[in-house]
SERO-4910 file (N, C-alpha, C, O; in steps of 0.05 Angstrom, whole numbers):
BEGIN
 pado doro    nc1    nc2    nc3   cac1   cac2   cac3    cc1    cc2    cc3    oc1    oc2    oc3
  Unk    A   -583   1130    197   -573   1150    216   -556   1138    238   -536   1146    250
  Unk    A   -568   1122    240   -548   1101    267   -517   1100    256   -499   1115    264
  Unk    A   -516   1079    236   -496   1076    226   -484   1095    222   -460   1092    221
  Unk    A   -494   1121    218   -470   1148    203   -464   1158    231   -440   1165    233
  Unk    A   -476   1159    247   -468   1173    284   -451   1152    298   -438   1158    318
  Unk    A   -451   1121    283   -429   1104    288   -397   1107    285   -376   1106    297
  Unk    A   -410   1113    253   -371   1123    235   -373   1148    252   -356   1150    269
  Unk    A   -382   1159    250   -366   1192    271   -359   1182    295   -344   1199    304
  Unk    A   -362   1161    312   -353   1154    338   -334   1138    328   -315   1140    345
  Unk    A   -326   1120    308   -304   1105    299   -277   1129    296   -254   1127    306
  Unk    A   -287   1152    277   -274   1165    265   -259   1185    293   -235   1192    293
  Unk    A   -277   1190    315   -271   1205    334   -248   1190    358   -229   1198    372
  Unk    A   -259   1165    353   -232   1142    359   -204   1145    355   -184   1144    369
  Unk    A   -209   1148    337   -180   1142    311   -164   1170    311   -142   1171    301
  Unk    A   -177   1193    322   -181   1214    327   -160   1218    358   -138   1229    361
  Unk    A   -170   1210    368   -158   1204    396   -139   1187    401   -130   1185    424
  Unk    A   -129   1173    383   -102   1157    382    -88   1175    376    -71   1181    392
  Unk    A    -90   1191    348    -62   1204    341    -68   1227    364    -52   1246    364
  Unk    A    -81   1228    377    -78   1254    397    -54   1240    420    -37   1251    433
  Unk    A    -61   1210    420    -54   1205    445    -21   1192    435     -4   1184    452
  Unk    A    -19   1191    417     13   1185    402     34   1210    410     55   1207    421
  Unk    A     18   1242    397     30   1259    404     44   1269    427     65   1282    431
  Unk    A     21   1253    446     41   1263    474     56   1248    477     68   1254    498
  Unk    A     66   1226    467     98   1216    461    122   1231    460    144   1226    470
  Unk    A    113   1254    442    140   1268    444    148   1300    454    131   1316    463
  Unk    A    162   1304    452    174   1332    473    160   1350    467    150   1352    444
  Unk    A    155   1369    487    137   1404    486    148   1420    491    145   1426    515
  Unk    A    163   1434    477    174   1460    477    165   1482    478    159   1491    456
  Unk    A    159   1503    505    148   1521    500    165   1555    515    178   1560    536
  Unk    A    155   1574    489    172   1593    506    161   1620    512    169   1636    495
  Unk    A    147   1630    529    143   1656    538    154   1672    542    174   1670    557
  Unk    A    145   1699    527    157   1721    531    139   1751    544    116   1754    539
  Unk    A    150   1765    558    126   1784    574    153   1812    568    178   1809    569
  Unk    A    143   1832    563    156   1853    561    138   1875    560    116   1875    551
  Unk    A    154   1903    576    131   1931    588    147   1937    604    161   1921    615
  Unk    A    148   1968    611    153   1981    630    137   1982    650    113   1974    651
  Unk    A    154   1996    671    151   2004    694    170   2028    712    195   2031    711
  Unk    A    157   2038    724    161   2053    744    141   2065    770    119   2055    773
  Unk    A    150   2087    787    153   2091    807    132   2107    798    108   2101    803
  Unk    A    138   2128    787    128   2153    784    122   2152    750    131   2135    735
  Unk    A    104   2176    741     99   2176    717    121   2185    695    121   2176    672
  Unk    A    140   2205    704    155   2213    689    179   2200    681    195   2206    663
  Unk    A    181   2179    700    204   2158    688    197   2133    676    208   2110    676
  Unk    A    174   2144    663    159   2111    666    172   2109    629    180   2088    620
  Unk    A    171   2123    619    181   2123    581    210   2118    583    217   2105    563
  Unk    A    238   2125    606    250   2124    600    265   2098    597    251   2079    605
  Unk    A    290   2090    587    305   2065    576    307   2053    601    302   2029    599
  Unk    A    313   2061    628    311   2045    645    296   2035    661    301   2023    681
  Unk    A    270   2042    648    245   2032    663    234   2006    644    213   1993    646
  Unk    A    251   2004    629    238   1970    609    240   1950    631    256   1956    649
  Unk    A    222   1921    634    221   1904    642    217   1882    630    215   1888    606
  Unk    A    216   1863    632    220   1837    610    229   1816    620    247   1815    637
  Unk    A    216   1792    611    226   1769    625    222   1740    591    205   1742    573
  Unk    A    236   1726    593    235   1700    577    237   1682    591    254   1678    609
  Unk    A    213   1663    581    206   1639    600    204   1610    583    184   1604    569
  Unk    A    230   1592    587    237   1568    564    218   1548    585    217   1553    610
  Unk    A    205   1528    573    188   1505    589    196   1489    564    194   1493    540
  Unk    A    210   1464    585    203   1439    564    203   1413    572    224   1402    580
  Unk    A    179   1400    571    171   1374    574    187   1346    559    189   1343    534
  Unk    A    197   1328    582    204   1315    561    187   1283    574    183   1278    597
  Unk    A    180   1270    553    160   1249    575    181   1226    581    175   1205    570
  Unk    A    203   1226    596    221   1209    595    204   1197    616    195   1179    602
  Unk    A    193   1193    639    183   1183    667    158   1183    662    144   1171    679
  Unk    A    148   1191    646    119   1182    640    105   1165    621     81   1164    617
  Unk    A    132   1147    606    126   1129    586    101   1106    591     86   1100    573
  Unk    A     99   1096    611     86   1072    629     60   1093    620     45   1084    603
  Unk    A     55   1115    629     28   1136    639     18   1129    603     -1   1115    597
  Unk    A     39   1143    583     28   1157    562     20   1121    545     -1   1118    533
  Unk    A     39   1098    546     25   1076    540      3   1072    547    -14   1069    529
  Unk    A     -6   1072    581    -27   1056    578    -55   1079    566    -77   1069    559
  Unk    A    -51   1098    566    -70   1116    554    -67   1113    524    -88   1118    512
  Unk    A    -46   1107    510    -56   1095    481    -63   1083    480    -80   1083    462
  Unk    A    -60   1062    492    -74   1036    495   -103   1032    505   -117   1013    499
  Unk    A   -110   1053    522   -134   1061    528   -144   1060    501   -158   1041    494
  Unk    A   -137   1081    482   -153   1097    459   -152   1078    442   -163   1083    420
  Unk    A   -138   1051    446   -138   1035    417   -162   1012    432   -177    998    420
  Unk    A   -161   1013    452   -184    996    454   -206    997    457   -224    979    456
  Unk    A   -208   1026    460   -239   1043    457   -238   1049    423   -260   1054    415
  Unk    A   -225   1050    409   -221   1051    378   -240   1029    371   -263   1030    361
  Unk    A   -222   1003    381   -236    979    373   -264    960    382   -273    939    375
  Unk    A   -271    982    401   -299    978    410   -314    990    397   -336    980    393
  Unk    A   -308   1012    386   -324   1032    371   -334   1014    345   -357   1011    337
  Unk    A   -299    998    331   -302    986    301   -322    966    309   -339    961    292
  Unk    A   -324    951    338   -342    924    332   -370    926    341   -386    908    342
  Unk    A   -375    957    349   -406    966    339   -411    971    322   -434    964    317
  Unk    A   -397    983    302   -406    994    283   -406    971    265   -421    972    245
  Unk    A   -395    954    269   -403    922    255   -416    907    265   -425    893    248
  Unk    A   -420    904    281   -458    899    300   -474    909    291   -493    895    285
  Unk    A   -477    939    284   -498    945    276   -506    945    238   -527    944    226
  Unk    A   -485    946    231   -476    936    197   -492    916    198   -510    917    182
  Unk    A   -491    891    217   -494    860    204   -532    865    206   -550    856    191
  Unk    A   -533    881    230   -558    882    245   -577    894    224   -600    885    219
  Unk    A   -564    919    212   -586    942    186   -591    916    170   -614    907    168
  Unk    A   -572    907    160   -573    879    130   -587    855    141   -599    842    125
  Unk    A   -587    847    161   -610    838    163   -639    844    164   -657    828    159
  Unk    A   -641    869    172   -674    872    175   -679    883    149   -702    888    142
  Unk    A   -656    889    129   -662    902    105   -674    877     88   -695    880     75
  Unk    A   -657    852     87   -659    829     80   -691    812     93   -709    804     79
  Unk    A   -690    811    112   -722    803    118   -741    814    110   -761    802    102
  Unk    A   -737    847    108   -759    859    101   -772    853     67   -795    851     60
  Unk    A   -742    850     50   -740    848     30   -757    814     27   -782    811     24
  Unk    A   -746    800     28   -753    779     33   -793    773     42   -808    756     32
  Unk    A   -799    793     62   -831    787     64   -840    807     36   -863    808     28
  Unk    A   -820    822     25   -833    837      2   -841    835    -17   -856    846    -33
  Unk    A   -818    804    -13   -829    791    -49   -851    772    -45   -868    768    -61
  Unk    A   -848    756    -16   -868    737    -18   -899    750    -10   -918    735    -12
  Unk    A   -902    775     -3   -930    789     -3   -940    794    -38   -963    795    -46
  Unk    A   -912    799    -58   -927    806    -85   -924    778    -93   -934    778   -116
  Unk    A   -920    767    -91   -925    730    -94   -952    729    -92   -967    725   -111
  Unk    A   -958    732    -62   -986    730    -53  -1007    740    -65  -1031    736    -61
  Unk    A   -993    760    -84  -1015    788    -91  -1027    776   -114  -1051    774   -117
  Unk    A  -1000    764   -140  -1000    752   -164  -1025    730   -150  -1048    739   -154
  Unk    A  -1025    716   -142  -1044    698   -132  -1075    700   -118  -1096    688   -113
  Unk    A  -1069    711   -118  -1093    739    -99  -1109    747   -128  -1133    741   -134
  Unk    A  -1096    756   -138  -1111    773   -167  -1126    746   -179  -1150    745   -179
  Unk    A  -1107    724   -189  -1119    706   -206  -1148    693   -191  -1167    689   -206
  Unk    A  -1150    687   -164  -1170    682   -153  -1190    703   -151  -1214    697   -150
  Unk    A  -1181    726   -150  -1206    750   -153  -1222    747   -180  -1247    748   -180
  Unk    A  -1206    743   -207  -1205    745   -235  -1219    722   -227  -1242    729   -233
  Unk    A  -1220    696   -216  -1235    669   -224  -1268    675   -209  -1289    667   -218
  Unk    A  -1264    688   -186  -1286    695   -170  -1303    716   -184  -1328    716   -181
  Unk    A  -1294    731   -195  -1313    750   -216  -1316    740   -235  -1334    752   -247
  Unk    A  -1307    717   -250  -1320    704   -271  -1352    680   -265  -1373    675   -276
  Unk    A  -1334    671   -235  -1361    652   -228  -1387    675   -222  -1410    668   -229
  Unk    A  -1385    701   -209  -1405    719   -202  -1421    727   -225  -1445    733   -226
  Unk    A  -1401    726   -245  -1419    737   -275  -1438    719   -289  -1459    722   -301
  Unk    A  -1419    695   -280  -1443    667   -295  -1463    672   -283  -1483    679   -296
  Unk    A  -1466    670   -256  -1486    664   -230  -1504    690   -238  -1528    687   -235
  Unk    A  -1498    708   -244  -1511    733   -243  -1523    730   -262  -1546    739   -259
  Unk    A  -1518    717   -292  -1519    720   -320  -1550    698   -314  -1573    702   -323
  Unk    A  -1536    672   -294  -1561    653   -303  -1584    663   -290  -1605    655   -301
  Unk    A  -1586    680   -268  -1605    692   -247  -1621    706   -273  -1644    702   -278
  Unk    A  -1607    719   -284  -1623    742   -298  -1637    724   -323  -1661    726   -324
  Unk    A  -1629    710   -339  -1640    684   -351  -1668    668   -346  -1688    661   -359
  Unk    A  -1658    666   -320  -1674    660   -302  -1670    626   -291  -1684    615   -274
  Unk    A  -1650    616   -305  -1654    592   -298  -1643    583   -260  -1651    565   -246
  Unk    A  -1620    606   -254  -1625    593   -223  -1650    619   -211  -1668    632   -222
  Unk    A  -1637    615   -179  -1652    639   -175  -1635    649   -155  -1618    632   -150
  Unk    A  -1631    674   -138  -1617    688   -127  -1598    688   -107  -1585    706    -96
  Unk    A  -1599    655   -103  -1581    650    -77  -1557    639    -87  -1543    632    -68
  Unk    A  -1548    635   -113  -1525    624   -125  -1507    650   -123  -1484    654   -115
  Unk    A  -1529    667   -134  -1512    696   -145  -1507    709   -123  -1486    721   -122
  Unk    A  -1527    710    -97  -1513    722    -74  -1489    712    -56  -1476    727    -41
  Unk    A  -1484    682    -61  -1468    669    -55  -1438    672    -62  -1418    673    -48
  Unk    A  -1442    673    -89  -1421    681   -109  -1412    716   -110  -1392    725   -121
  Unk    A  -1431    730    -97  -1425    757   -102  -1405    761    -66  -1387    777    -62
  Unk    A  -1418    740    -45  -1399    743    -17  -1379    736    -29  -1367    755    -40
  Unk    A  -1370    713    -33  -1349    707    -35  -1330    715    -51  -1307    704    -49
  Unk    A  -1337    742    -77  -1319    753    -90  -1313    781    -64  -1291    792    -58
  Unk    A  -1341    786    -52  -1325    808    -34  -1307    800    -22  -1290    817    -17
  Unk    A  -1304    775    -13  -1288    768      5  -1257    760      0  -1239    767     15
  Unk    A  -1255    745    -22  -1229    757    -38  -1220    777    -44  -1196    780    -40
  Unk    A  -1234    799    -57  -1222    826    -63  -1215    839    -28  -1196    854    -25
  Unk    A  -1230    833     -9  -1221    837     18  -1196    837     21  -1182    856     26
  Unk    A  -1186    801     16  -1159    792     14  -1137    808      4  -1116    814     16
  Unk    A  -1145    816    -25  -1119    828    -34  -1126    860    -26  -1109    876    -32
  Unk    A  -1142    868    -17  -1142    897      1  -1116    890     22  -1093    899     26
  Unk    A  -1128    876     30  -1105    871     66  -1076    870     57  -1057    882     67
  Unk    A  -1077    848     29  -1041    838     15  -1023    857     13  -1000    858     20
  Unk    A  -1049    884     -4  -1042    911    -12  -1027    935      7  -1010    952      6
  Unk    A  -1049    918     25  -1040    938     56  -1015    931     62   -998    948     63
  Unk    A  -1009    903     65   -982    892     71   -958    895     59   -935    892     69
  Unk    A   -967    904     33   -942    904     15   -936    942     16   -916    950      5
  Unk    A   -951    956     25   -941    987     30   -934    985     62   -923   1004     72
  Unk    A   -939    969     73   -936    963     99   -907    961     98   -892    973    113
  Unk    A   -900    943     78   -872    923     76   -852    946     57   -828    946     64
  Unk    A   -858    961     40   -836    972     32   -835   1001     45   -818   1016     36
  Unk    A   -849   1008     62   -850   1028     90   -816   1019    107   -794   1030    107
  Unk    A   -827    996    119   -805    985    131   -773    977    109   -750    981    118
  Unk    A   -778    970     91   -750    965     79   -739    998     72   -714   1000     73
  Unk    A   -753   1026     66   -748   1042     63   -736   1062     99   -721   1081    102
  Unk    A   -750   1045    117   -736   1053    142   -715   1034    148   -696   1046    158
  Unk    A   -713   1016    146   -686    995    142   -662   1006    137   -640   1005    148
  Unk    A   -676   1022    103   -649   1032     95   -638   1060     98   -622   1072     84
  Unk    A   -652   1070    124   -649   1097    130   -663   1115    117   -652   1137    116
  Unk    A   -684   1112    108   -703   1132     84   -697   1137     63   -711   1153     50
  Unk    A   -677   1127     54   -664   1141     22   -673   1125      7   -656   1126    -11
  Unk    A   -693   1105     -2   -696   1092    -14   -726   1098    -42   -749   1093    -36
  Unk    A   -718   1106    -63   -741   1108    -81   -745   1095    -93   -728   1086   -108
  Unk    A   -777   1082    -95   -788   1060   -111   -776   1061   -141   -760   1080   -143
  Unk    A   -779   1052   -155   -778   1051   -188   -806   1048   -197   -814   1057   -219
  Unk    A   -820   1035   -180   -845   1031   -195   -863   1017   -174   -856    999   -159
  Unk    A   -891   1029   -175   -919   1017   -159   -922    986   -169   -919    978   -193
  Unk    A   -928    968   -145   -935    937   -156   -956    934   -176   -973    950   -170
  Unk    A   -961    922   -194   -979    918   -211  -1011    923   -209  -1028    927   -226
  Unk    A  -1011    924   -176  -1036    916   -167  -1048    936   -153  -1071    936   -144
  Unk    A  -1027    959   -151  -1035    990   -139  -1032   1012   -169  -1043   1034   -169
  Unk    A  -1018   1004   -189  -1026   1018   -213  -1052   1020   -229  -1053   1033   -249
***
């Protein structure tokens, strides 16, 4: 939205040059007023109660060249202030689009990695659980092993959080128009 309320101030620029070009050259203008009159009502229809006047105006900017320059010149340099915000803020969107992007991949990095340690931590919980029930340990392996899978799956809770966290922001980056193609692996 920034950026599009930018080009309309660029465009309103560019706008105001050719306005300010125009008064470069001559204004010709000509008024006309016509109607009777009279004194009294009964002479007021006749032919010699018409009145009428024509009025020629015309501007020529011969003595005002100095005036009408520096006011284009005004408008071209407010033109070109306009262009080097709106490219300030260009470089400014692509970067935070780009960082955002950037923590987006290395959070499903994290995630890919996240999973395989969950997957290894529920395998050690199953042994531990498997030998408890066997009987050959006894219950402090398996409770041990059952924290520390909560505590990984914790992990990729939070990653999870981060990564809807993170394409929140690249979808405000890019002004809201942006639709996924597809949920990360790990929210399907």
């Amino acid at each position: 939205p920034d950026l599009m309320a930018q080009i309309w101030k660029v465009a309103a620029a560019a706008e105001a040059i050719g306005v300010a070009k125009t008064e470069f050259y001559p204004d010709v203008n000509l008024s006309a007023i016509g109607g009777l009159s009279s004194l009294t009502f009964s002479h007021l229809f006749n032919w010699s109660s018409r009145d009428g006047s024509l009025k020629p105006a015309i501007h020529l900017p011969l003595f005002t060249g100095g005036q009408l320059t520096a006011n284009l010149d005004q408008k071209v340099a407010l033109f070109n202030e306009e262009v080097c915000s709106y490219n300030e803020q260009l470089l400014k969107a692509a970067e935070e689009v780009a960082k955002e992007v950037t923590t987006f991949l290395s959070i499903e990095k994290q995630i890919a990695i996240q999973d395989s340690l969950v997957a290894d931590q529920r395998k050690t919980f199953d042994i531990s659980k498997l030998r408890f029930e066997k009987g050959i340990d006894d219950y402090k392996p398996t409770l041990a092993s059952s924290q520390n899978l909560c505590s990984q799956e914790i992990l990729l809770i939070e990653l999870n959080h981060s990564l809807i966290l993170s394409t929140l922001r690249i979808i405000q980056a890019l002004g809201g128009g942006m639709q996924p193609q597809k949920l990360p692996p790990s929210l399907s």
